[in-house]
SELUM-888313 format. One record per residue: residue number from 0; x, z, y of N, C-alpha, C, O, CB in turn. Coordinates in Angstrom, 1 decimal. Glycine has a CB too. Layout:
! SELUM-888313
NUM/X/Z/Y/X/Z/Y/X/Z/Y/X/Z/Y/X/Z/Y
...
! end
This chain:
! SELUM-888313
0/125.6/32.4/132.6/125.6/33.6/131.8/124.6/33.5/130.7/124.7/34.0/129.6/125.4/34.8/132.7
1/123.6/33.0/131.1/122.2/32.9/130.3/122.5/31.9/129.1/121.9/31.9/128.0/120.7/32.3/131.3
2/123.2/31.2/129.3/123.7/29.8/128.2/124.7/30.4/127.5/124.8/29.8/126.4/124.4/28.4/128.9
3/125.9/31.8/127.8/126.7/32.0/127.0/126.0/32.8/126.1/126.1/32.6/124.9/127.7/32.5/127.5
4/125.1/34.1/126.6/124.5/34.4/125.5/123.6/33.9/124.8/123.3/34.6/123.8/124.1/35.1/125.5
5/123.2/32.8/125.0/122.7/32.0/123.6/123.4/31.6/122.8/123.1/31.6/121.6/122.1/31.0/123.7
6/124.5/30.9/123.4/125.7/30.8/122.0/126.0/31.8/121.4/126.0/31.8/120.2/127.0/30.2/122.3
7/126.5/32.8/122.0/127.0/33.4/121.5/126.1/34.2/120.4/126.6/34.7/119.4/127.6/34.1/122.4
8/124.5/34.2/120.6/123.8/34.6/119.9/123.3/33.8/118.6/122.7/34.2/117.6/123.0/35.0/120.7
9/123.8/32.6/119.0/123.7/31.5/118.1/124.7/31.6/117.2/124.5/31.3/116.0/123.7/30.2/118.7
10/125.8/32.1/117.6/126.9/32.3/116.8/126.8/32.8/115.9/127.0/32.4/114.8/127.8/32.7/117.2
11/126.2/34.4/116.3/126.0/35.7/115.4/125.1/35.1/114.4/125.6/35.0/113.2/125.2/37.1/116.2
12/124.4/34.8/114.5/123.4/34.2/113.5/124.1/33.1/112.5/123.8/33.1/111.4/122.3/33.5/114.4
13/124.7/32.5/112.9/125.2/30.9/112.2/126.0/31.5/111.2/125.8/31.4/110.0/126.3/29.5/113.3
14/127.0/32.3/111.8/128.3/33.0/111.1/127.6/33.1/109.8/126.5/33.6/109.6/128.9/34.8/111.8
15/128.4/32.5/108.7/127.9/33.1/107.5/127.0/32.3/106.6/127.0/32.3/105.4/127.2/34.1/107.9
16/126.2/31.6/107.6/124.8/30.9/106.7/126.0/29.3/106.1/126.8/28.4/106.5/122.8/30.2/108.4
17/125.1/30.4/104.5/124.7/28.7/103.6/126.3/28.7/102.8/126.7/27.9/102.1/124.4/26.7/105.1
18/127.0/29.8/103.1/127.9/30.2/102.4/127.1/31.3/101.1/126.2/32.0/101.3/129.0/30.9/103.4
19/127.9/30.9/99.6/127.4/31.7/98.2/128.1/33.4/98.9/129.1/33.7/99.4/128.5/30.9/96.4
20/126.9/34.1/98.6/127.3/35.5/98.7/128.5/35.9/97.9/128.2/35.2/96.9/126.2/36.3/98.3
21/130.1/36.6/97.5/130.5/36.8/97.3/130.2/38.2/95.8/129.5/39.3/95.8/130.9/36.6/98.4
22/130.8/37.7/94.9/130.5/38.5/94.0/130.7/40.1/94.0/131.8/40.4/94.4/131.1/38.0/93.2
23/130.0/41.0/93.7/130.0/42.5/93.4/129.5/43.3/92.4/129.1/42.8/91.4/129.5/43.0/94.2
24/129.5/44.3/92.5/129.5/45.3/91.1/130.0/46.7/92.0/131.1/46.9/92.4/130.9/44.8/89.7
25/129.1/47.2/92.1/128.8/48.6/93.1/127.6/49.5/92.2/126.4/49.2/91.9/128.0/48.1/95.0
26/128.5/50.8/91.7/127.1/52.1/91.9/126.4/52.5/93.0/127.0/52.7/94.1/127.6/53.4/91.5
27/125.4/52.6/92.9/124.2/53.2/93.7/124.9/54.3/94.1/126.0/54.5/93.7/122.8/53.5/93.0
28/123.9/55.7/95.2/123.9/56.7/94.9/123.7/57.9/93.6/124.0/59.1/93.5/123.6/56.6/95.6
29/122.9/56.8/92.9/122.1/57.6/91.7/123.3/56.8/90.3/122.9/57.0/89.1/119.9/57.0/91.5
30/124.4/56.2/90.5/125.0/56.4/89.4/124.9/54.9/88.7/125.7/54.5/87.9/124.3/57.7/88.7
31/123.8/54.0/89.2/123.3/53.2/88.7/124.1/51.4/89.2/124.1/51.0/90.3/121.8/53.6/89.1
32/124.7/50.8/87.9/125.4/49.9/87.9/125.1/48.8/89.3/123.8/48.7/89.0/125.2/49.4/86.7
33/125.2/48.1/90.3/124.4/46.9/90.7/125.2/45.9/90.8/126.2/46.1/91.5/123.7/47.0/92.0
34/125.0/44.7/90.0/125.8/43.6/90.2/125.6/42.4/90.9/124.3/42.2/90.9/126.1/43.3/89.4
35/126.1/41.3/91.5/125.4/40.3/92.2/124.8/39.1/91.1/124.4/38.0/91.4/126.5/39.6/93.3
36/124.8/39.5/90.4/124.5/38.4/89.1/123.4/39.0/88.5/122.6/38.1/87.9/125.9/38.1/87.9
37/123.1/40.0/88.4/121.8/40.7/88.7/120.8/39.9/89.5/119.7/39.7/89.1/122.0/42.0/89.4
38/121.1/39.6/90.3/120.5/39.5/91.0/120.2/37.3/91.6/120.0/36.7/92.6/121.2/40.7/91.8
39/120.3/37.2/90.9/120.6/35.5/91.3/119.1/35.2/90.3/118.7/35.5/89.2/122.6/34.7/90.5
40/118.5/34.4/91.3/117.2/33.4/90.9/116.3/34.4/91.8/115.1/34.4/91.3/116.7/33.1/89.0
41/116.3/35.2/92.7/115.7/35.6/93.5/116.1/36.1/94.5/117.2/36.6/94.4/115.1/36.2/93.2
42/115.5/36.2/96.1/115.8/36.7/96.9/116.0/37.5/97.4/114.9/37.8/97.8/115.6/36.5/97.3
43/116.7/38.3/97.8/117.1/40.0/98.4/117.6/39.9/99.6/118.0/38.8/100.0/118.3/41.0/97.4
44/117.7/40.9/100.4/118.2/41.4/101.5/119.5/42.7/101.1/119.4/43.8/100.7/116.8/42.0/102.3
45/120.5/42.1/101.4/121.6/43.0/101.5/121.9/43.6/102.9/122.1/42.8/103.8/122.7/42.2/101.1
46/121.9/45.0/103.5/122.1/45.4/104.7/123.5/46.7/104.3/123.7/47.8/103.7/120.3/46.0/105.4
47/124.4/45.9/105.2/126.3/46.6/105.0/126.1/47.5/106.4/125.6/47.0/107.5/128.2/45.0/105.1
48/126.6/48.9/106.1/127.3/49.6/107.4/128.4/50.2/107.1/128.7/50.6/106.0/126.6/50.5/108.1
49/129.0/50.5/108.0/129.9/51.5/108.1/129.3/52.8/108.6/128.1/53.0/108.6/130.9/51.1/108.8
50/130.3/54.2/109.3/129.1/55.5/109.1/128.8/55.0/110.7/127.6/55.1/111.1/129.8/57.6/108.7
51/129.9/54.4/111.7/128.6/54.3/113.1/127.5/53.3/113.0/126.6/53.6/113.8/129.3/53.8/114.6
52/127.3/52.6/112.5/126.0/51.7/111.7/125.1/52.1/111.1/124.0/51.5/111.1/126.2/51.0/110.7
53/125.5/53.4/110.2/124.5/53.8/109.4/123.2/54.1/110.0/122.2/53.5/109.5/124.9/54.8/108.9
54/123.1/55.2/111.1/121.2/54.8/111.7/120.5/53.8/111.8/119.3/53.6/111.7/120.9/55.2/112.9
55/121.6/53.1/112.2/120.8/51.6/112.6/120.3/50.9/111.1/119.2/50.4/110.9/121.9/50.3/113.6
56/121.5/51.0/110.0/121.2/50.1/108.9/119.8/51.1/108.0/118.9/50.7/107.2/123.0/49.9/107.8
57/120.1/52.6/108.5/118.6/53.1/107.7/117.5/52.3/108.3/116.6/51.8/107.5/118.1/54.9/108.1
58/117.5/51.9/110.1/116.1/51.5/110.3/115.8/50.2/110.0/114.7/49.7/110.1/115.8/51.7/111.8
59/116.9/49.5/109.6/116.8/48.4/108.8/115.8/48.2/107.8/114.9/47.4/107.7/117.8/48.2/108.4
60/116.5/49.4/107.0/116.4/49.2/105.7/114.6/49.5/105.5/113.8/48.9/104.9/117.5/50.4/104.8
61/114.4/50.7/106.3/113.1/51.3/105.9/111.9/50.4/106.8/110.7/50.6/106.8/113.1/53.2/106.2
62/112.4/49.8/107.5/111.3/48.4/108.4/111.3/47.5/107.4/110.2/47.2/106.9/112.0/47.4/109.9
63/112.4/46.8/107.0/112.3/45.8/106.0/111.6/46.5/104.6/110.7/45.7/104.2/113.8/45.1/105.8
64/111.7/47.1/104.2/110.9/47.9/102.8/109.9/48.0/103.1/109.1/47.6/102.3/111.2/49.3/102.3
65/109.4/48.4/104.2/107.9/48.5/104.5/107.3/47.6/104.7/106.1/47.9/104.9/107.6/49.1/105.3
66/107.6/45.9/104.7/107.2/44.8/105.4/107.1/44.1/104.3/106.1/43.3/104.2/108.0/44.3/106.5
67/108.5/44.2/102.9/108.6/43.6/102.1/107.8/44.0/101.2/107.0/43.2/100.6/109.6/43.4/101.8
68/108.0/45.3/101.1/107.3/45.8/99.8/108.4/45.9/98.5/109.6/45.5/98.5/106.0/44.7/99.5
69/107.8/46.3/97.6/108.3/45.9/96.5/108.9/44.2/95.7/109.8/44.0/94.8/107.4/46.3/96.0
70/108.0/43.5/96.3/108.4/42.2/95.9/110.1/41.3/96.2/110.6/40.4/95.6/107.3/41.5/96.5
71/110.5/42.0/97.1/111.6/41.4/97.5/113.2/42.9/97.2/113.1/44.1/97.7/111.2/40.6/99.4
72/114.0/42.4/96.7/114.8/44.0/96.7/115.2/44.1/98.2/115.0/43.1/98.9/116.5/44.1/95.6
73/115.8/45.6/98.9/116.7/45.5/100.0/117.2/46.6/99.5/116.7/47.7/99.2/116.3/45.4/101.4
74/118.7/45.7/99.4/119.9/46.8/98.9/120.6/47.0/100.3/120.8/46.2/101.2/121.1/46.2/97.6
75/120.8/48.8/100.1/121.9/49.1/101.2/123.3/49.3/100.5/123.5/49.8/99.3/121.6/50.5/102.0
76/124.3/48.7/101.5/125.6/49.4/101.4/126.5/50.2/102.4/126.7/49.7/103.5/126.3/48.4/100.9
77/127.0/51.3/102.0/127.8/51.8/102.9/129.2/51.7/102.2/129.6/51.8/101.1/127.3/53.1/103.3
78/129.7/51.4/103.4/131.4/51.2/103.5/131.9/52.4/103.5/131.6/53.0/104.5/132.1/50.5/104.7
79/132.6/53.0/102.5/133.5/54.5/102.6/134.8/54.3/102.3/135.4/55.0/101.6/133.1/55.6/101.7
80/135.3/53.5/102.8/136.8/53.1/102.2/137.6/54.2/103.1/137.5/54.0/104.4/137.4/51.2/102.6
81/138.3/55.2/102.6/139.0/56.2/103.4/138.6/57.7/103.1/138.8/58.7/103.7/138.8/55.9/104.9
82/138.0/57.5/102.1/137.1/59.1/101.9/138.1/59.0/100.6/138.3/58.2/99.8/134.9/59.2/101.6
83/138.7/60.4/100.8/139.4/60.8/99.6/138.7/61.1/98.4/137.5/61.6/98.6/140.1/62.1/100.0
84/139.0/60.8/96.9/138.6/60.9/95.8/137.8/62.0/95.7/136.6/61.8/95.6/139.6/60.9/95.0
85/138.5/63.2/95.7/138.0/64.8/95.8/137.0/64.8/96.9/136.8/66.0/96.7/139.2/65.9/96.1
86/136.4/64.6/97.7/135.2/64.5/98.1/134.4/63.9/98.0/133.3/64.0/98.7/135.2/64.5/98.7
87/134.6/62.7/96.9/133.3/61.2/96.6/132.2/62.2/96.2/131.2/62.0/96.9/133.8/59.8/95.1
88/132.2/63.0/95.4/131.1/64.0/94.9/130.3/64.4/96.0/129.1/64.3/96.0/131.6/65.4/94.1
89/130.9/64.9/97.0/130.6/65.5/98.0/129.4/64.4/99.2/128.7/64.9/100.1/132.1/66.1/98.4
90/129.5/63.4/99.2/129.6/62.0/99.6/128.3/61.7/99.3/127.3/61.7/100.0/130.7/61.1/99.1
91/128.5/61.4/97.8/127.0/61.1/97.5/126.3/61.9/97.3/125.1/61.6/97.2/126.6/60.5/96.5
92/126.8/63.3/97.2/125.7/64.4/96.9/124.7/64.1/98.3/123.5/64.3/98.3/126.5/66.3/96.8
93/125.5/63.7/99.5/124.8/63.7/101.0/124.2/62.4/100.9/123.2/62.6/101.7/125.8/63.7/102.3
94/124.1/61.4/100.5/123.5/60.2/100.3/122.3/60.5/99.8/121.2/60.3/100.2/124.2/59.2/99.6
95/122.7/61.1/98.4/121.7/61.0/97.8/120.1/62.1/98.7/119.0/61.6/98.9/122.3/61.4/96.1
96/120.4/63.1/99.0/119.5/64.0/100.2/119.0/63.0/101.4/117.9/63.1/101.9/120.6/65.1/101.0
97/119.9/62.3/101.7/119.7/61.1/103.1/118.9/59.7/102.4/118.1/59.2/103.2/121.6/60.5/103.7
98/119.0/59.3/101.3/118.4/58.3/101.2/117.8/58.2/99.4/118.4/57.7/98.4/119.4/57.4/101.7
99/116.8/58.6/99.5/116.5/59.3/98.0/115.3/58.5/97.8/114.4/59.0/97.2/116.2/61.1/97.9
100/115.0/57.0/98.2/114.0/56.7/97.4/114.8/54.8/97.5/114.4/53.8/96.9/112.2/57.3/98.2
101/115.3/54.9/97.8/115.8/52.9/97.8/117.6/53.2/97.6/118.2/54.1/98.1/115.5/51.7/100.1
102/117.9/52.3/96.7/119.6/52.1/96.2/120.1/51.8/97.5/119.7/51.1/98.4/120.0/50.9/95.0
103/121.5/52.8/97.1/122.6/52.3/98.1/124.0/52.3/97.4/124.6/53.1/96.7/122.6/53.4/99.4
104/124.3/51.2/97.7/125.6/50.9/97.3/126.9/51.9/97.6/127.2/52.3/98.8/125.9/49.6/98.0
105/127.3/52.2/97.0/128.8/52.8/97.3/130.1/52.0/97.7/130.9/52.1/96.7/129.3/53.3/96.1
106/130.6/51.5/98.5/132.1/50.4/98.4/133.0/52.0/98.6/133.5/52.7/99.6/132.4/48.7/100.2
107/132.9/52.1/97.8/134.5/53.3/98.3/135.9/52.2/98.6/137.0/52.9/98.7/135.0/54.7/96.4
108/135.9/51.4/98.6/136.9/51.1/98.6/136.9/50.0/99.9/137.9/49.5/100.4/137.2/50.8/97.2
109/135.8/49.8/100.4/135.8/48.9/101.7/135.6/47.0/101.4/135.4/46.1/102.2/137.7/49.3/102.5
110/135.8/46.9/99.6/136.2/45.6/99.6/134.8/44.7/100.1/135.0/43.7/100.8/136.9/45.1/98.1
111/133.8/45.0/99.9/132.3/43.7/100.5/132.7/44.1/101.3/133.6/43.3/101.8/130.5/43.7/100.3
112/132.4/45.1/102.0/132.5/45.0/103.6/133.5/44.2/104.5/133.1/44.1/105.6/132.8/46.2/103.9
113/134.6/43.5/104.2/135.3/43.3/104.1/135.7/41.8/103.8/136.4/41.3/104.7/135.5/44.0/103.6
114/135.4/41.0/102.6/135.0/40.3/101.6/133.9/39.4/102.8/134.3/38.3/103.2/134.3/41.2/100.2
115/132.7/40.0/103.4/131.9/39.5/104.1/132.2/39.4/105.5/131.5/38.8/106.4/130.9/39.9/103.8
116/133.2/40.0/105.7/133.3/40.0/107.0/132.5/40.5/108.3/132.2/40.1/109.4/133.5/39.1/107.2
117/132.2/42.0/107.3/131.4/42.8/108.6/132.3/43.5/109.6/133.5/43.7/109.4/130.5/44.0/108.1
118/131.5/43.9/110.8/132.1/44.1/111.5/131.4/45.8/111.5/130.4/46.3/111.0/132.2/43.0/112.6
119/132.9/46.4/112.6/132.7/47.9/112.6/132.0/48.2/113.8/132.1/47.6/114.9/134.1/48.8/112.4
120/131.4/49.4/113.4/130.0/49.9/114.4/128.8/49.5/114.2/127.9/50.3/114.5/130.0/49.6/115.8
121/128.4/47.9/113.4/126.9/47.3/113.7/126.3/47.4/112.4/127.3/47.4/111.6/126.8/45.6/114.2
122/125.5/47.5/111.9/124.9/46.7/110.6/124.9/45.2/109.9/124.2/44.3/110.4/123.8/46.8/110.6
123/125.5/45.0/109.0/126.0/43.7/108.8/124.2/43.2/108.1/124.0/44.1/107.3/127.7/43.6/107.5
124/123.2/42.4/108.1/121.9/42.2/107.9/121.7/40.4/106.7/121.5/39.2/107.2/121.2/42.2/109.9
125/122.0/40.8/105.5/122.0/39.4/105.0/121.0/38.9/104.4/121.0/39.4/103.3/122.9/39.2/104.2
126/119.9/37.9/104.5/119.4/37.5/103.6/119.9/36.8/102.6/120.7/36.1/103.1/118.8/37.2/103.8
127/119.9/36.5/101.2/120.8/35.6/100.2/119.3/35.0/99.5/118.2/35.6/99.6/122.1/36.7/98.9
128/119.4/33.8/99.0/118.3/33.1/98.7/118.3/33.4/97.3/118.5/34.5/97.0/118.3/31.6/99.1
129/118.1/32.6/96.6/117.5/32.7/94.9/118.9/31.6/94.0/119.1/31.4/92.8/115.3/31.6/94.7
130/119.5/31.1/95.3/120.5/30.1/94.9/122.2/30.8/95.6/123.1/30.0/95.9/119.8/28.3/95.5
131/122.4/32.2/95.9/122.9/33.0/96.0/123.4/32.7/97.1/124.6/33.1/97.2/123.4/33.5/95.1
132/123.0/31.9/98.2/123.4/31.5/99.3/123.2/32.5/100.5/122.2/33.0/101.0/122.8/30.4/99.4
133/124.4/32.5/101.0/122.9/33.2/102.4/122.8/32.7/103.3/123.5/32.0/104.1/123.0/34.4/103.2
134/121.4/33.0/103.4/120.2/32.1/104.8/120.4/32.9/105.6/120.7/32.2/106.6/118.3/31.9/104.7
135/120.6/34.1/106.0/120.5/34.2/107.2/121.1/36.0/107.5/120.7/37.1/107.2/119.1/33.7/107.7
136/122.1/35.4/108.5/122.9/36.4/108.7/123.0/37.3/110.2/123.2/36.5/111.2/124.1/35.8/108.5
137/122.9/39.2/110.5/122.6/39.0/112.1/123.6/40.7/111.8/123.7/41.3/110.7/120.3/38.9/113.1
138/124.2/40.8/112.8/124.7/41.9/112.8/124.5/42.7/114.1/125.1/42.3/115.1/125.9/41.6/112.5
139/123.7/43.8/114.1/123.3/44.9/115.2/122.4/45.7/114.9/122.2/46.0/113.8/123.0/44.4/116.4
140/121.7/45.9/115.7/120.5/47.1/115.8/119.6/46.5/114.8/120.2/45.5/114.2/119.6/47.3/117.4
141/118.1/46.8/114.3/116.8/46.6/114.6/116.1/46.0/115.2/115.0/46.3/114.8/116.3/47.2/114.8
142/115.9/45.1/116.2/115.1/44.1/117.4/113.8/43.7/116.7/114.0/42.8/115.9/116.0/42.5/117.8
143/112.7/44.0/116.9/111.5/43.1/116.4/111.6/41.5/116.0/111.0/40.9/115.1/110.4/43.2/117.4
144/112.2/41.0/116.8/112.3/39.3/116.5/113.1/39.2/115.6/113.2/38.1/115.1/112.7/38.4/117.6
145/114.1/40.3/115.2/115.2/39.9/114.1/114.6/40.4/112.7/114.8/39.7/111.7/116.8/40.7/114.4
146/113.9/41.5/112.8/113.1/42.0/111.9/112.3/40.7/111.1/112.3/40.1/110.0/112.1/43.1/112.6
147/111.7/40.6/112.4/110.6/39.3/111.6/111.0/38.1/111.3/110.5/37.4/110.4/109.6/38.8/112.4
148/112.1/37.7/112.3/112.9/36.3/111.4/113.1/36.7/109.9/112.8/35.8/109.0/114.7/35.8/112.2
149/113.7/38.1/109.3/113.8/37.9/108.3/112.7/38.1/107.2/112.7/37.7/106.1/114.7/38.5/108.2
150/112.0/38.6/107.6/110.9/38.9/107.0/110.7/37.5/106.7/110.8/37.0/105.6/109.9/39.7/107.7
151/110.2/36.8/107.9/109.4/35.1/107.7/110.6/34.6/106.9/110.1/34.2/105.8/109.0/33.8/109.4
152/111.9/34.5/106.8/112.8/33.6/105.8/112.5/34.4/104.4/112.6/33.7/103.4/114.8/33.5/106.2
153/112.3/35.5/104.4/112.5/36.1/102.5/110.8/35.8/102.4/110.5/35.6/101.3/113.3/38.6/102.1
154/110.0/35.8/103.0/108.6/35.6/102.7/108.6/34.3/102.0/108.0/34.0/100.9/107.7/35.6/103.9
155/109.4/33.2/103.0/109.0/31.9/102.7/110.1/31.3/101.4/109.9/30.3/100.7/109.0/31.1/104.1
156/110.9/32.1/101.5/111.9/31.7/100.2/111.0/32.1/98.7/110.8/31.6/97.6/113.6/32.9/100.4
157/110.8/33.5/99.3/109.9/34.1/98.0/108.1/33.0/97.3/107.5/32.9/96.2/109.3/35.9/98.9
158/107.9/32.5/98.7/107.1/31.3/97.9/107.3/30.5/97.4/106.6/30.2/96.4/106.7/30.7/98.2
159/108.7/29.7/97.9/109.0/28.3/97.4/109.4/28.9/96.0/108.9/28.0/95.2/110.4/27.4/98.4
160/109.9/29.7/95.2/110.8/30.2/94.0/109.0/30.4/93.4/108.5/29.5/92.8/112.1/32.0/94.2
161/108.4/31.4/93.7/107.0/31.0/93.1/105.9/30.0/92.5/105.2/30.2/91.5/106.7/31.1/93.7
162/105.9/28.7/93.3/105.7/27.4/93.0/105.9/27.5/91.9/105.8/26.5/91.2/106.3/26.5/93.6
! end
């Protein structure tokens, strides 16, 4: 039993790595363009949920911000694919109250989420390097050891680009 969950935990992790992040173009809550090409020659943290994900991807978000700092971005996205037009207003008016100091992506339409192959209920957790790859991929809660693996990979990516 002890040997399956290592693979299998090995899995969760592997899934993903060293594949080019998939291209996007998502408004924030605040209105504000974000593209993935923006973003290439440095490292960021992308963290995807859907709404049973969402607590967990806040505590993501606001552990890793607090660890990173300013120096590294961590973009959130939430998946809203299914929310009728006539309430998108309504939507971010609640985002924006819920998360009013770090960008959050909008997918109204489900496609990253999707595109990356997250899964429903967890937080999808990506690091992407400076060469738009991603290093390292975990999908679930918060765990201190997962925290800090990413921390130590965007720390040490963020040196090597430094040099």
């Amino acid at each position: 039993m002890k040997h399956l969950l290592l693979l299998c935990t090995a899995w969760v992790l592997a899934f993903g790595r060293g594949e080019e992040i998939v291209p996007f173009a998502l408004d924030d809550q605040w209105g504000t363009r974000w593209e993935s090409s923006q973003l290439s020659g440095k490292p960021y943290v992308l963290i995807l949920a859907d709404r049973e994900g969402a607590e967990h991807a806040l505590q993501w978000g606001t552990e890793l911000g607090r660890r990173l700092g300013n120096d590294v971005p961590v973009l959130g996205c939430a998946n809203f694919d299914g929310v009728p037009f006539f309430l998108r207003w309504y939507v971010r008016a609640r985002v924006r109250a819920r998360v009013p100091h770090a960008p959050l992506l909008l997918d109204w339409e489900g496609t990253l989420f999707e595109r990356l192959r997250c899964k429903d209920g967890v937080p999808t957790v990506l690091a992407v390097g400076s060469d738009r790859r991603i290093i390292y991929r975990y999908e679930g809660p918060p765990e201190p050891h997962t925290i800090g693996q990413v921390v130590g990979m965007i720390r040490s990516l963020r040196a090597e680009t430094t040099r």
